[in-house]
N, C-alpha and C positions, 0 to 999 in steps of 0.2 A: 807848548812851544810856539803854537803859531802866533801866539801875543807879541814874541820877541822878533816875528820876522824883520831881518831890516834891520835890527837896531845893532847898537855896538858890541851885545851882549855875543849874539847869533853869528859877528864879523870874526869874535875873539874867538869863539869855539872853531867855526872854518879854517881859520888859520890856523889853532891850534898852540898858540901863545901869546902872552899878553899883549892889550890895545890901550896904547895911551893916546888920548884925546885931551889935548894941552887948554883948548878953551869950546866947551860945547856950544856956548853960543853964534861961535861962528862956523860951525860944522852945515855944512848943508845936507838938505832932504831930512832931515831929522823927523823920526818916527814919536808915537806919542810915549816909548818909552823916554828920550830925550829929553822930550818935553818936561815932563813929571819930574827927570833929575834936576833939569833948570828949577823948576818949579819949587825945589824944596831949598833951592840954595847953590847947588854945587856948579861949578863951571870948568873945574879941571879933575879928568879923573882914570884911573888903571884899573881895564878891566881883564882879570885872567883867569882860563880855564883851571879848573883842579883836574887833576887824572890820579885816580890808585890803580896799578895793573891798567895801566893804558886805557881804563877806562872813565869817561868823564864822571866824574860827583859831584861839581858844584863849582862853584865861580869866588871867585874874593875880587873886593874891589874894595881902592880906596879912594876917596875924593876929598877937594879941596874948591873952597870958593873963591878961590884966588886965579885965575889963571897963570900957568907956568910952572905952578909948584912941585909938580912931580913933571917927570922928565924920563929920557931914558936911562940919565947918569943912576938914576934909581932901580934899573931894572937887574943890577947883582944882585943887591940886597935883597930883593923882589924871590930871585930865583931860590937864593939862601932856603928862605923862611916856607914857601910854597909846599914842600913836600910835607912839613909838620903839617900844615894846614889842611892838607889833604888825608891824612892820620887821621884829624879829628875828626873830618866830618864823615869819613867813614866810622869811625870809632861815632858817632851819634848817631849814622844811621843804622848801626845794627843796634844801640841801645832802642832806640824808634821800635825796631822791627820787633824786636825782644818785650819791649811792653806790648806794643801789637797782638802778637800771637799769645800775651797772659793772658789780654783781657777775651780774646777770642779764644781761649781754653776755660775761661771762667763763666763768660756767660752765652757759647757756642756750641759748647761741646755738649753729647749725649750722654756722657758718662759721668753719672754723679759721682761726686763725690763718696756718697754711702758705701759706691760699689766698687770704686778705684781699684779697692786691694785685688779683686777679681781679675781684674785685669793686669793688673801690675803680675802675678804668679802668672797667667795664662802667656806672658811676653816670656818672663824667665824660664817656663818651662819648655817655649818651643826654641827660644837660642840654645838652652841643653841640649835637644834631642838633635840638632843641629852639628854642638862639637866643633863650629868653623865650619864646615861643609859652605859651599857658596851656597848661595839661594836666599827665596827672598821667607822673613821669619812666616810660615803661617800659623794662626791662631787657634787654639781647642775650641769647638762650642762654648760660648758661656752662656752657661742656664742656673736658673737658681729654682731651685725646686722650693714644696709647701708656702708660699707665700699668700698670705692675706691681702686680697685687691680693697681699695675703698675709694670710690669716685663720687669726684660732685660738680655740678656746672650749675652757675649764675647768667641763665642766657637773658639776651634784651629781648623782648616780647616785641614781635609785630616787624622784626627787623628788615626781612623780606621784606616785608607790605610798605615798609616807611622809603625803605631804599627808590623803590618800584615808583612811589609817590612824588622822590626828588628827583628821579632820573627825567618823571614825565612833569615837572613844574618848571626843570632848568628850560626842555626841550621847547614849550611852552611859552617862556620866556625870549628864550632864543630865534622862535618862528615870531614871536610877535614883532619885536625889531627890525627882521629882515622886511616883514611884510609893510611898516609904519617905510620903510626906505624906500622899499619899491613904488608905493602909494604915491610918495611926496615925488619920483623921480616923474611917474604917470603924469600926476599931475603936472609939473612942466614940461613934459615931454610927451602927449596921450599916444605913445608907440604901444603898439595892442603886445607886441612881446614882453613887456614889462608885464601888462595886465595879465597877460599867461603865466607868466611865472607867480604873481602874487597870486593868480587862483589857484595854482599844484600848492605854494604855501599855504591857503584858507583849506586845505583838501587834508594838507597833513594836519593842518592845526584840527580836524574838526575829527578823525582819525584816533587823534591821541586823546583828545578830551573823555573819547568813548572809553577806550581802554590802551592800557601799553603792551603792546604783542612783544614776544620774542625778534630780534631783528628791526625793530622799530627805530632802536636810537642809530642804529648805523645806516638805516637806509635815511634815515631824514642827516645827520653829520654829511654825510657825501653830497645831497643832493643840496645842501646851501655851500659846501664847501667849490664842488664841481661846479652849479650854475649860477647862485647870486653871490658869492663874495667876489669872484675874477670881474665880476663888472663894476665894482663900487669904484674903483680909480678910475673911472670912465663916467660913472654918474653923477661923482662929484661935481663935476663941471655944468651939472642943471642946473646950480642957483645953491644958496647960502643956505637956504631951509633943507635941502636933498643933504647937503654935505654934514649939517648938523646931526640928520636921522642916522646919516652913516657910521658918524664919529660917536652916535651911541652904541650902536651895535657894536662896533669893535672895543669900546670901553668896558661893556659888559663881560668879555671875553675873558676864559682865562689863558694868558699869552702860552703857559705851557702845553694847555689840553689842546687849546684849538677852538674850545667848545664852553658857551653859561655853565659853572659849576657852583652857583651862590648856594642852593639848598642842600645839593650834594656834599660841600664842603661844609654847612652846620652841621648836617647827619652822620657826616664821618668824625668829625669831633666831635660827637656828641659821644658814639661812639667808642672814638679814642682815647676820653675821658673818663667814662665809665670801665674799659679795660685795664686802668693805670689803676683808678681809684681803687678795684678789685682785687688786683693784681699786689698792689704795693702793701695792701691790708692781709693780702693771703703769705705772702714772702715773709711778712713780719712774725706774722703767727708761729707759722711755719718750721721758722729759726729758731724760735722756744721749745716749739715741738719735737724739734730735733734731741735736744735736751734730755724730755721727758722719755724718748725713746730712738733709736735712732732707726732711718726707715728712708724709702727712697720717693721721693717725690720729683712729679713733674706736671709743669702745666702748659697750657697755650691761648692764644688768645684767637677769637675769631669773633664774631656777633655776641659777645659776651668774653666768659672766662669757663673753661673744664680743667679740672686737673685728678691726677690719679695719684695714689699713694699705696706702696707694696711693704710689707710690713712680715719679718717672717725669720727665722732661724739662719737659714740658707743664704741670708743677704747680710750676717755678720760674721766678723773673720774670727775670733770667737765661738761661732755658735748660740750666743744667747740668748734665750727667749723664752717669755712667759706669754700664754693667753692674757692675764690683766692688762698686760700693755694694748694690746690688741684694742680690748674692751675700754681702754685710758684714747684710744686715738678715736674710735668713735665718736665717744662723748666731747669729746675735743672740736669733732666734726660739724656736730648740730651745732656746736657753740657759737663757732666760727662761721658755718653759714647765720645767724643769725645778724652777728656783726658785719657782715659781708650787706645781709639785706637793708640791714641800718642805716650804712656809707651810701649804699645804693641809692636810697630813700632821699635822703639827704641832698645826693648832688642832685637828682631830677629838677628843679624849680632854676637851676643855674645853669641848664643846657640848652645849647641855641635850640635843638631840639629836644622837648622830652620826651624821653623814653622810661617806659617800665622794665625791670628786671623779675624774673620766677627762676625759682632756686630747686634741686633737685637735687638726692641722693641715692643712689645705688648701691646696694648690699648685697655681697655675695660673701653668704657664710662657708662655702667650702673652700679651701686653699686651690691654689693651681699653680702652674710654672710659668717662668717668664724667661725670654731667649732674649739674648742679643742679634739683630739684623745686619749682621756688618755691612750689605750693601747700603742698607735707608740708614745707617747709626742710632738707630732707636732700638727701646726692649719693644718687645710685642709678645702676646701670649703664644703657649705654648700646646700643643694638641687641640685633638678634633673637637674634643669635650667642653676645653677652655675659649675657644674659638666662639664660644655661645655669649659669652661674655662679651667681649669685643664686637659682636652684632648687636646686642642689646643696648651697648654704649654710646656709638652712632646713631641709632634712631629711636630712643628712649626720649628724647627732646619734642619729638613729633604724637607723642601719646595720646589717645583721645579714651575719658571715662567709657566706658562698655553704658551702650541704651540710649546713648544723646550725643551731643556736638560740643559737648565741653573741653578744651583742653585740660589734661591733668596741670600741668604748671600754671599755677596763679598769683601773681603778683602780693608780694606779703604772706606766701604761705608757704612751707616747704613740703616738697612732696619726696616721700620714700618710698621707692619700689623695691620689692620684693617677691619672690618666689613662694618660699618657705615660711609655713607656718611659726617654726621657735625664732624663725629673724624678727617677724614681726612682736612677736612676745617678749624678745632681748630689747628691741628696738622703743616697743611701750613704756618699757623700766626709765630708757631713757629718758623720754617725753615726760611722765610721770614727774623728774628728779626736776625737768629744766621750768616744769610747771611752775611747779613749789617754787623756785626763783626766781617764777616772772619771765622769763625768755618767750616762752611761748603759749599759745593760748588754749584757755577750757578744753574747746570744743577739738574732735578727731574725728575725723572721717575715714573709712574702710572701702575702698574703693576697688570695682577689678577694671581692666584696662583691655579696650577693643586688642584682638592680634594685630600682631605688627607682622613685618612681611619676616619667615621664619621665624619669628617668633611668638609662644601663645601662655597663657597660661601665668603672666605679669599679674598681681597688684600692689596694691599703694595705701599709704597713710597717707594722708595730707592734714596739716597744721597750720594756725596759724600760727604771727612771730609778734610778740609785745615789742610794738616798732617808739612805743614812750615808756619803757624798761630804761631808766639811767646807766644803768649795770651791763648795758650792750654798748656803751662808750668806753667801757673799762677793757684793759687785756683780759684775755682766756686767762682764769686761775688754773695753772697744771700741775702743780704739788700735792693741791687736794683737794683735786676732782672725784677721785676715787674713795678719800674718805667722807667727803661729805655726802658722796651717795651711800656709802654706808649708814 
């Protein structure tokens, strides 16, 4: 609204009905709205508020480049038409609002579609017990018992350490500027407080080079913001060289941070890039997969891609279910981290930064339950038991081999952890099949894994992935996955 301050637009609303402005160009004071109307042509024109239920929705206006052509004699007809006018545009903005809240139920909401029916019965069942009764509907638990978890995450490697590395190269960048300013202003001006100030800059810059502490980038952001940027409109006036130094510093800026964001901004696209690229390969698959079985999925994006998949009797309104599907979404799993690693591989050489991706699966052969949270609107697991899970899953990304300093996830390989011995023996069959068709490579490592915090007793397969296999360009075959492992 405050665009419109002043203008004819903001007069029409005050008053409360229509402003005819017979020639704008002789209108005085005229705002750069005015301006812009001259500018495309018009010089006579009617502007009137809309109101539905006394309240404002929008404006209609009609213009002419003629001066005089609309008048007041025009403002019956004006009145006539208005209230239709006002119909529509409410009638468009609840069509507006109506798409709005689709697409924010389609790709906002926590409730998959898998699972809708569950909830759909849990509504109907508590307006029953209801009867009319006022009050507001409450909801039954929704839990879905025996369900099969399957997790996998494609994290960028080094993500930390890369972040850490452009936070302290912008800063870097940023102290150098101020300090090239100060120098040149010294220079024409040898005032020893300038020279103070570029030695706290040579103090931070020598500081940071060491290392980037916690609390570093905001104490150094404050102190160029606080002490040398308030004096560059004051320094400028040293001479054509000072004002030059200045006008770079602020060129490098980025106008929204405040702050140098050149390598921060390649590493978050880089980033941002690799979670689409991931993200749009796993969605695709995904929707096939759905096909082959139907199952609830979800993922998210942070330093990479993880996503979880629940699989299981309880989560069909039906009822149906066979173990082979179960053992159909596994093999489905390897597959598809494969292809995952491929896309990955691929865009690395096209990123302002590169980054490496290591891929990872998690097997838990026993079923468990899965709740609804209505407070957070997500599932989450279900008992004390199942809760082992959900610890393992957040810090399974941090694993280090047991005896050295290796991480388990390594770029091009995929690593499956596991507990139980028949996981690892069901899970061999797999590798074995993906063998024989090139996906993955010879060699298998048997791995156990330092404890994590609560947790101990972890290990791992790890593989490599045939990243010059043609057949990882091709979709996951789901029809007959399962008989060509036969």
């Amino acid at each position: 609204m405050s665009e419109f301050a002043g203008s004819i637009y903001a007069r029409a609303v005050k008053q409360g009905r229509p402003l005819i402005v017979e020639d704008l160009a002789a209108l005085p004071e005229r705002t750069h709205v005015e301006e812009e109307i001259l500018r495309i042509g018009a010089r006579n024109i009617v502007v009137a508020p809309l109101f539905y239920q006394d309240e404002l929705i929008g404006m209609l206006e009609l213009a002419s480049p003629q001066p005089g052509d609309l008048n007041a004699t025009h403002l019956p007809k004006l009145q006539e038409v208005m209230p239709l006018f006002s119909m529509a545009v409410r009638r468009s903005k609840e069509e507006l609002e109506g798409r709005i809240q689709a697409v924010i139920k389609e790709k906002c909401t926590a409730i998959h579609p898998r699972v809708e029916w569950r909830f759909r019965k849990a509504v109907l069942s508590s307006i029953e017990r209801l009867r009319g009764a006022p009050g507001a509907v409450e909801l039954e638990p929704i839990v879905f018992d025996q369900v099969y978890p399957l997790y996998g995450l494609s994290d960028v490697r080094g993500s930390s350490t890369q972040r850490a590395l452009s936070i302290q190269a912008d800063l870097l960048t940023q102290l150098g500027l101020a300090r090239d300013a100060l120098r040149a202003a010294h220079d024409a001006r040898p005032l020893p407080a300038l020279d103070e100030l570029a030695y706290r800059v040579d103090k931070h810059v020598a500081d940071i080079e060491v290392s980037l502490r916690s609390g570093d980038e905001l104490d150094v952001i404050a102190f160029l913001r606080n002490e040398v940027e308030p004096l560059f409109d004051h320094l400028q006036a040293f001479g054509p060289g000072v004002s030059e130094k200045i006008e770079a510093y602020r060129a490098a800026i980025e106008p929204r941070l405040g702050t140098v964001y050149q390598r921060r901004q390649a590493f978050e696209e880089s980033i941002t890039r690799i979670n689409d690229t991931v993200s749009s390969y796993l969605d695709m698959e995904e929707q096939a997969a759905q096909a082959m079985f139907p199952h609830y999925f979800e993922r998210q994006k942070t330093d990479g891609v993880d996503y979880s998949i629940y699989v299981g009797a309880s989560l069909n309104e039906d009822g149906a279910f066979d173990p082979l599907y179960l053992r159909n979404l596994r093999l489905w799993q390897l597959m598809v981290t494969c292809g995952v690693a491929l896309r990955a591989e691929r865009l690395k050489d096209r990123l302002p930064v590169p980054l490496e991706t290591a891929h990872l699966i998690l097997v838990q052969h026993m079923p468990l339950s899965i709740r609804f949270r209505f407070d957070e609107k997500r599932f989450d697991v279900d008992g004390a038991y199942n809760i082992r899970y959900e610890i393992i899953k957040k810090r399974i990304d941090k694993a280090m081999v047991r005896g050295g300093r290796e991480r388990l996830t390594q770029p091009g390989k995929i690593a499956i952890v596991y507990t139980q011995p028949r996981e690892a023996a069901e899970y061999r069959d797999y590798i074995e099949y993906l063998q024989h068709r090139r996906y993955l490579t010879p060699e298998v490592e048997e791995l156990d894994l330092e404890e994590l915090q609560g947790v101990q007793g972890l290990r791992a397969l790890r593989v490599g992935i045939e990243l010059a296999n043609p057949r990882l360009d091709e979709r996951v075959p789901l029809g007959d996955l399962q008989a060509e492992r036969r």
